[in-house]
Steps between C-alpha positions, in 0.01 A plus 500: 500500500541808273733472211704815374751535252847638531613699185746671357655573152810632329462703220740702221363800669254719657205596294347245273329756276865627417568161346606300812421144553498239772807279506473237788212457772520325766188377740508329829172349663422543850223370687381637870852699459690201486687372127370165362869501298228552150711756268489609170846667353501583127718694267316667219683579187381907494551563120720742539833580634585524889674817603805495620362704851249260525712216474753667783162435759384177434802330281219357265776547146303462105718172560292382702146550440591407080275196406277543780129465467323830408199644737249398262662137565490449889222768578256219568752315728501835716170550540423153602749519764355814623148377468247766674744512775620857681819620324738650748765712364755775644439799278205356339392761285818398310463133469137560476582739157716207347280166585188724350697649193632157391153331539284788342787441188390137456153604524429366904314664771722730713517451881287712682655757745286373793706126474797653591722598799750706524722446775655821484232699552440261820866594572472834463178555719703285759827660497416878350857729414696137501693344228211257372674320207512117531861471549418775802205284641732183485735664699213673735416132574818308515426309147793347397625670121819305514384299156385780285741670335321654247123555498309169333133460450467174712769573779324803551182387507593263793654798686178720457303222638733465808431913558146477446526205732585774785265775331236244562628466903793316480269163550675175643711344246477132417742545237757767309435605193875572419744222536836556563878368383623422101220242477224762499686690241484222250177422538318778606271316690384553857611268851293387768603629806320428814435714818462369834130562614481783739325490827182681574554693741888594450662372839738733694847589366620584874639305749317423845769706668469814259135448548525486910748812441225693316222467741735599782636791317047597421452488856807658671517765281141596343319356769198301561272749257710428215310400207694188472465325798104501377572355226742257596286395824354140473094533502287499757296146531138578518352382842 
């Protein structure tokens, strides 16, 4: 089964050659499109201060990340997780820029470009002149937000692998990889949910009667040439 990687990071800001640093990352495993509930949340302790319009987006406060481990300190623990596994990422030039940045500072080999995908390029080739941001997408696709109320590396990166979940071709689901209610607030971890198993071919949503209705109404009104009555005709046995 093919193992990818669901990323994403929260940083003081947007360019790390301006003096920005990662502040939390989050990573969620998925396997064949499905979670195997592996994750990897850290806060990094950046160095320097946290602006205040950074903290208004993802809460993260200097409070908070004071007397965590450095980069240099849990770089080895990321890239483990990873592994040589596919790094998806919405946006991932920008996730891409910090993950490389912090390991070229403690002397490691940078990701390479090709290892990554960014699901908003897939989103954008998919839904061209739309609102593509991943609060948009969850929407687009009916994935619950109701426990995020600020963006967070690790909630987020379980959203972003629900959407590229339906980028993919919205595959049968065995289980959600958002749970729902106070619990999953807490704990941040993900519920099993299961789906009934659906039949191959999809039976009929009409009734008999609607169905009987139907053909009458084909071959009263359009007639015996009408397309449908061709189609809907039981075959022929072969003498």
């Amino acid at each position: 089964m093919a193992r990818e990687i669901v990323l994403d990071t929260e940083t003081t800001g947007f360019d790390p050659k301006k003096g920005d640093r990662l502040i939390e990352i989050g990573c969620l495993e998925i396997e064949d499109l499905l979670p195997t509930g592996r994750t990897l949340h850290l806060y990094v302790d950046p160095e320097r201060p946290i602006p205040p319009e950074a903290t208004r987006v993802h809460g993260i406060t200097d409070a908070m990340v004071r007397g965590k481990p450095k980069f240099a300190e849990v770089a080895e623990q990321i890239l483990d997780f990873i592994g040589e596994a596919p790094i998806v990422a919405h946006n991932a030039q920008f996730d891409r820029n910090f993950v490389n940045f912090e390991l070229e500072r403690v002397r490691r080999m940078p990701t390479p470009e090709d290892r990554w995908i960014d699901t908003l390029a897939m989103a954008l080739k998919r839904f061209p002149g739309a609102s593509n941001s991943l609060d948009a997408l969850c929407r687009r696709f009916k994935i619950s937000l109701s426990e995020r109320e600020k963006h967070g590396a690790l909630i987020d990166a379980k959203l972003l692998a629900a959407v590229y979940l339906e980028l993919r071709g919205g595959k049968e689901r065995g289980l959600e990889f958002i749970e729902q209610g106070p619990a999953a607030a807490a704990t941040g971890l993900a519920a099993v949910r299961t789906y009934g198993p659906r039949p191959r071919p999809i039976g009929f949503l009409s009734t008999e009667a609607e169905r009987e209705a139907h053909a009458a109404f084909v071959s009263e009104v359009l007639k015996e040439k009408a397309l449908w009555n061709a189609l809907l005709a039981p075959p022929v046995a072969a003498e």
